[in-house]
SELUM-378228 format. One record per residue (C-alpha): chain; x, y, z. Coordinates in steps of 0.2 Angstrom, whole numbers, m for minus. Example, Ala and Ser with C-alpha at 12.3 -4.5 7.8 and 13.67 -1.06 7.14 Angstrom:
# residues 2
(node "A" (62 m22 39))
(node "A" (68 m5 36))
***
This chain:
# residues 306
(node "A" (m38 279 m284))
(node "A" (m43 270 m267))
(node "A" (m39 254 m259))
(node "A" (m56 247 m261))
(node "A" (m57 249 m279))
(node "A" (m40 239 m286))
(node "A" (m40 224 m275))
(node "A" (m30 216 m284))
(node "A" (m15 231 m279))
(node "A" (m17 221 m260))
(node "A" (m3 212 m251))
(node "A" (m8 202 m239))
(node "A" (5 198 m225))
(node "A" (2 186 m209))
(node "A" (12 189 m193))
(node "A" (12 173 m182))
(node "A" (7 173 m166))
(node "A" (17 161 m154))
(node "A" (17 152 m135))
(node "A" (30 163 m126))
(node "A" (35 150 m117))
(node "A" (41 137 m134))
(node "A" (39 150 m149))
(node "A" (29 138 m156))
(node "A" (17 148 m170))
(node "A" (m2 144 m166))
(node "A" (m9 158 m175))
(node "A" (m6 174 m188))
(node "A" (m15 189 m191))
(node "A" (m18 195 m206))
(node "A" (m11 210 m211))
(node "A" (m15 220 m230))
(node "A" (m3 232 m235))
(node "A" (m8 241 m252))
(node "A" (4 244 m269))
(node "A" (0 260 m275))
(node "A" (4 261 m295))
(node "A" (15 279 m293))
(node "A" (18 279 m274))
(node "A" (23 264 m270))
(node "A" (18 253 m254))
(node "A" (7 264 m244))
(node "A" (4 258 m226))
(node "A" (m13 251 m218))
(node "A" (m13 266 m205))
(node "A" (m17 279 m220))
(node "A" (m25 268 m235))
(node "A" (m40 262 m221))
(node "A" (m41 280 m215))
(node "A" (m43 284 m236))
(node "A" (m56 272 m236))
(node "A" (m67 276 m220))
(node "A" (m66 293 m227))
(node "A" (m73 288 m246))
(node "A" (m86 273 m238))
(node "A" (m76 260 m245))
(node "A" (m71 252 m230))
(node "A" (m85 240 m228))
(node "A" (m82 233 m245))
(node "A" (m63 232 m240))
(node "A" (m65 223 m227))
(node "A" (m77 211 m232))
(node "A" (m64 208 m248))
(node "A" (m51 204 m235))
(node "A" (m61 191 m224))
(node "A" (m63 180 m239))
(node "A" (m47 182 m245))
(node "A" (m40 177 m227))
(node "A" (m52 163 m224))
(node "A" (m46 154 m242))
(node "A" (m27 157 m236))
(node "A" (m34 149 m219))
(node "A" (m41 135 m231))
(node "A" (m27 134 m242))
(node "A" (m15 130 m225))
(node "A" (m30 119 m218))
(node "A" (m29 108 m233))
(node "A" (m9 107 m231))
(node "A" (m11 100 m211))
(node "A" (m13 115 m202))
(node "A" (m31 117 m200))
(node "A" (m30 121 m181))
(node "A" (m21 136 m187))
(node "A" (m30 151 m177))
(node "A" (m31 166 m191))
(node "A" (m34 183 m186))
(node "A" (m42 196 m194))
(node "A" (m48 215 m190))
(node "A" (m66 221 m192))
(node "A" (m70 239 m194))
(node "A" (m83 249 m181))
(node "A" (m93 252 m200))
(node "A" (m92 235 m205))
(node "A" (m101 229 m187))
(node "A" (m115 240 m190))
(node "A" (m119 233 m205))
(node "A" (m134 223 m202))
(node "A" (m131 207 m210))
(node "A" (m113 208 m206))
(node "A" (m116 191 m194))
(node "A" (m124 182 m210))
(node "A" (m108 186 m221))
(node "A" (m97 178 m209))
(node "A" (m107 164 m208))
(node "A" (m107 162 m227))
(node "A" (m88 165 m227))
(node "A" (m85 150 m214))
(node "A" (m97 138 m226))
(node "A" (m89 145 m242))
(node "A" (m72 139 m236))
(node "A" (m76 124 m224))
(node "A" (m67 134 m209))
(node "A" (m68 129 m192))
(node "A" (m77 143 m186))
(node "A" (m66 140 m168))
(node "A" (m51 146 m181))
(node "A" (m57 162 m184))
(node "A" (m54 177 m172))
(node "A" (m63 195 m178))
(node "A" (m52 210 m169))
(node "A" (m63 223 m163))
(node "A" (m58 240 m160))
(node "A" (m61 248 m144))
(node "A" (m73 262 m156))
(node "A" (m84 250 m155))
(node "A" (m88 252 m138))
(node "A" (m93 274 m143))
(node "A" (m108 263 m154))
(node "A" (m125 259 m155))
(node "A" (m122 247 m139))
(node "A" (m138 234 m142))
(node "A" (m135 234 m160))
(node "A" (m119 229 m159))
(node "A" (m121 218 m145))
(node "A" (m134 208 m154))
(node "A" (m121 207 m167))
(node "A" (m107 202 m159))
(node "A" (m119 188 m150))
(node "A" (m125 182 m166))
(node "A" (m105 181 m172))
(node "A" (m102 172 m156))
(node "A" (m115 160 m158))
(node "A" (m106 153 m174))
(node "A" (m91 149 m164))
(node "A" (m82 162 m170))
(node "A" (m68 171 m155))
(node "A" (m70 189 m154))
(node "A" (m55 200 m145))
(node "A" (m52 217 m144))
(node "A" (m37 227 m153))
(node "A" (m26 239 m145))
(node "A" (m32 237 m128))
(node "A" (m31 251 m119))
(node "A" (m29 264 m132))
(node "A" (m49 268 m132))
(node "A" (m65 265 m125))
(node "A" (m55 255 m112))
(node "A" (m69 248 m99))
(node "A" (m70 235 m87))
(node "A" (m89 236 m89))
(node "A" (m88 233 m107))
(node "A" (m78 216 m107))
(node "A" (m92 210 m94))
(node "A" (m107 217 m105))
(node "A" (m100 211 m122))
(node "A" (m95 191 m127))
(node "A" (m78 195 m128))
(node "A" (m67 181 m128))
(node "A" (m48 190 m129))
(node "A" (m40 208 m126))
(node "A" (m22 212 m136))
(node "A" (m11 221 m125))
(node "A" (m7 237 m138))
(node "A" (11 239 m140))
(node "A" (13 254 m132))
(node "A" (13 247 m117))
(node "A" (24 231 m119))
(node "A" (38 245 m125))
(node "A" (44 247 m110))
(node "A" (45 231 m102))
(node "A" (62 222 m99))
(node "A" (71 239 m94))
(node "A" (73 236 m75))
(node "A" (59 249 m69))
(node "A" (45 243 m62))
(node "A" (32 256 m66))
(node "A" (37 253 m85))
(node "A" (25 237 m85))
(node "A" (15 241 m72))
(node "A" (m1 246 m83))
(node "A" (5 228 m94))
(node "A" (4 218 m78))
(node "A" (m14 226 m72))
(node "A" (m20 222 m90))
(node "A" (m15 204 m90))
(node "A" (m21 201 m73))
(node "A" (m38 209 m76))
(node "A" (m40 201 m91))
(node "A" (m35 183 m82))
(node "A" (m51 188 m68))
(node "A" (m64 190 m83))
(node "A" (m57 172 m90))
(node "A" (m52 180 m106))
(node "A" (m35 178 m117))
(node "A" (m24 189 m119))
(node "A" (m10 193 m132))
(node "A" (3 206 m130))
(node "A" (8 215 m149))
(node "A" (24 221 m153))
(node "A" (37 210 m143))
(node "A" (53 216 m150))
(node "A" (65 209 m135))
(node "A" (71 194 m127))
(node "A" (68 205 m110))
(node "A" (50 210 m115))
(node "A" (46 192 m118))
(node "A" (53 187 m103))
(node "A" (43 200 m92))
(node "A" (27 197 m102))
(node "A" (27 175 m99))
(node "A" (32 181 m79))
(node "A" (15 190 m79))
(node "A" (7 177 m86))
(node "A" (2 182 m103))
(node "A" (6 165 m114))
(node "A" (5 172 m134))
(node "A" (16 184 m141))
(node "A" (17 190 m157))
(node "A" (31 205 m165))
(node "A" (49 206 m173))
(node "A" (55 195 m159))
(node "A" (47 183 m169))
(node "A" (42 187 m186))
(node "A" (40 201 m197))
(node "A" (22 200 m206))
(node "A" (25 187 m219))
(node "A" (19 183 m237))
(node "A" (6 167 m235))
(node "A" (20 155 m243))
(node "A" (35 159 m231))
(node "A" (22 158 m218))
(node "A" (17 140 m221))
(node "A" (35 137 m223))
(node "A" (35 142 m205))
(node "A" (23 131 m202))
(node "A" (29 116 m211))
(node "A" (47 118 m203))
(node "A" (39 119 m187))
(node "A" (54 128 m179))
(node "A" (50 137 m163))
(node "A" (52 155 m165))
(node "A" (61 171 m153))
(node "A" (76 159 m146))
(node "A" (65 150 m129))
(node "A" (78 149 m117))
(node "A" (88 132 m119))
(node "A" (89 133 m99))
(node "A" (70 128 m100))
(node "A" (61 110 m99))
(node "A" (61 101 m115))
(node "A" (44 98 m123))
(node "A" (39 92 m141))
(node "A" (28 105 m151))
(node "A" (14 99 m160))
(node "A" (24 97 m177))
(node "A" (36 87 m168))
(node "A" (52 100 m165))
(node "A" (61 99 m149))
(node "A" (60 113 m140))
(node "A" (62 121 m123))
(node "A" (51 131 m112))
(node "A" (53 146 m104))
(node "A" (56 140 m84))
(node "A" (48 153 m77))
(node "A" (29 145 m71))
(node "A" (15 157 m78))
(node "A" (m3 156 m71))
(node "A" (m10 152 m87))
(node "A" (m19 136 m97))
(node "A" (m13 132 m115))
(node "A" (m21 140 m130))
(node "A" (m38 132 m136))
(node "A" (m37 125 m150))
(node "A" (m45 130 m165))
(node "A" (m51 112 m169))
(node "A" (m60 112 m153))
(node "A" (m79 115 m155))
(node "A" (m91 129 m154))
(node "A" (m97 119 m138))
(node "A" (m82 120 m130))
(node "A" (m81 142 m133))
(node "A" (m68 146 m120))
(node "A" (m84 156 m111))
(node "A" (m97 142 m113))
(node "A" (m84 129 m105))
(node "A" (m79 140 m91))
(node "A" (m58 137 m94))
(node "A" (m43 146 m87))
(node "A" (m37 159 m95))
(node "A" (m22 158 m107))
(node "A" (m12 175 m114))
(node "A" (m8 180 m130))
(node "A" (2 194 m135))
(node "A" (5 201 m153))
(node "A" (14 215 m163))
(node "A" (12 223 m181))
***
């Protein structure tokens, strides 16, 4: 029995993604995690290895689009419909040849802002066919859809690649957010390069796995302005997250020594006081005119954990 084949064995959680500097939630990821009848709940890093290995991953992953885009909907039709929702892609699923039209057909199926939709890419991607999958990801672009990388630094890590493919945002893996906030220097020093690289191509960037007050802390003084991770929320069931989102309750404890600001549900809140180089988020309700790369922005940061 594989994944693929009993979808309706699928648990699908959403980690938040926040503002460092308010913990105001802007954004979730989508995450699946899959019930086996005799073995109980068996975790995404060995059921999507079990379904690359028995080719099932393509129809896996296109199940899980449309079932994240109809939650997006769901939340859309409850007031939040500049909710950015994340979702991962699979190197097989890019070299599908109509892939780009299926994500189309996703967006009109569901009336989604295509600005509210963010495809994470694995660095594999780069080891590929490079102008298929360029041609690919243009044509994914082209619909207004954000594009960012997974794992960033983990892979096929290149400075060449973000300038060759229409990349929108990198996410800072958590292996290297670990070790920020424990007083050595060289612990975040490949965090700090990533953020500042990332700021000179004008691209996002989103640090995962912010488990500490200190990491957070350290990340928003580099300049990176998402977060996501335990700090904040575990990845939730699609109810307690619009809960969340209805509360509109900043999340990870901002300093109360900050400036007060109003988030946009209304909740006061306070902001970090360290000044980070950064813009805010764009907004998913913005339109495909104004794609981060076609307007020429700043960069904002984001930062995320699974």
């Amino acid at each position: 029995m594989t994944p693929a084949a009993v979808p309706h064995r699928q648990r699908r959680h959403y980690q938040p993604v926040v503002l460092i500097d308010t913990g105001e939630i802007v954004g979730s990821e989508a995450l699946i995690r899959w019930r086996h009848p005799t073995r109980g709940l068996v975790m995404p890093a060995e059921f999507i290895r079990m379904a690359e290995e028995t080719g099932q991953i393509v129809e896996l992953g296109r199940w899980v689009l449309d079932r994240a885009c109809t939650q997006w909907r769901a939340w859309a039709d409850q007031g939040h419909a500049s909710h950015r929702l994340s979702v991962n892609v699979s190197a097989r699923q890019l070299q599908e040849a109509g892939f780009a039209d299926e994500v189309r057909s996703v967006l009109l199926r569901h009336d989604m802002t295509p600005a509210a939709l963010v495809l994470e890419l694995t660095e594999s991607i780069f080891a590929l066919d490079r102008p298929k999958i360029l041609d690919q990801l243009t044509a994914i672009r082209d619909l207004g859809v954000r594009l960012a990388v997974d794992d960033f630094g983990t892979g096929y890590s290149s400075l060449s690649y973000l300038q060759q493919f229409p990349i929108d945002e990198v996410k800072v893996d958590k292996s290297f957010v670990d070790g920020l906030g424990s007083g050595n220097a060289d612990d975040g020093a490949l965090a700090n390069a990533i953020v500042s690289m990332a700021h000179s191509l004008r691209l996002e960037v989103v640090a995962e796995g912010i488990e500490r007050v200190a990491q957070r802390d350290e990340l928003w003084s580099m300049g990176c302005g998402l977060g996501q991770g335990y700090l904040y929320s575990r990845p939730v069931p699609p109810e307690e997250l619009l809960r969340l989102l209805t509360l509109a309750k900043p999340l990870g404890n901002p300093s109360t020594t900050g400036n007060p600001s109003t988030t946009s549900g209304g909740a006061r809140v306070s902001r970090l006081q360290t000044p980070a180089p950064i813009v805010r988020l764009h907004q998913a309700s913005v339109d495909a005119s104004t794609h981060p790369k076609s307007a020429t922005p700043p960069r904002a940061a984001d930062s995320t954990s699974k």
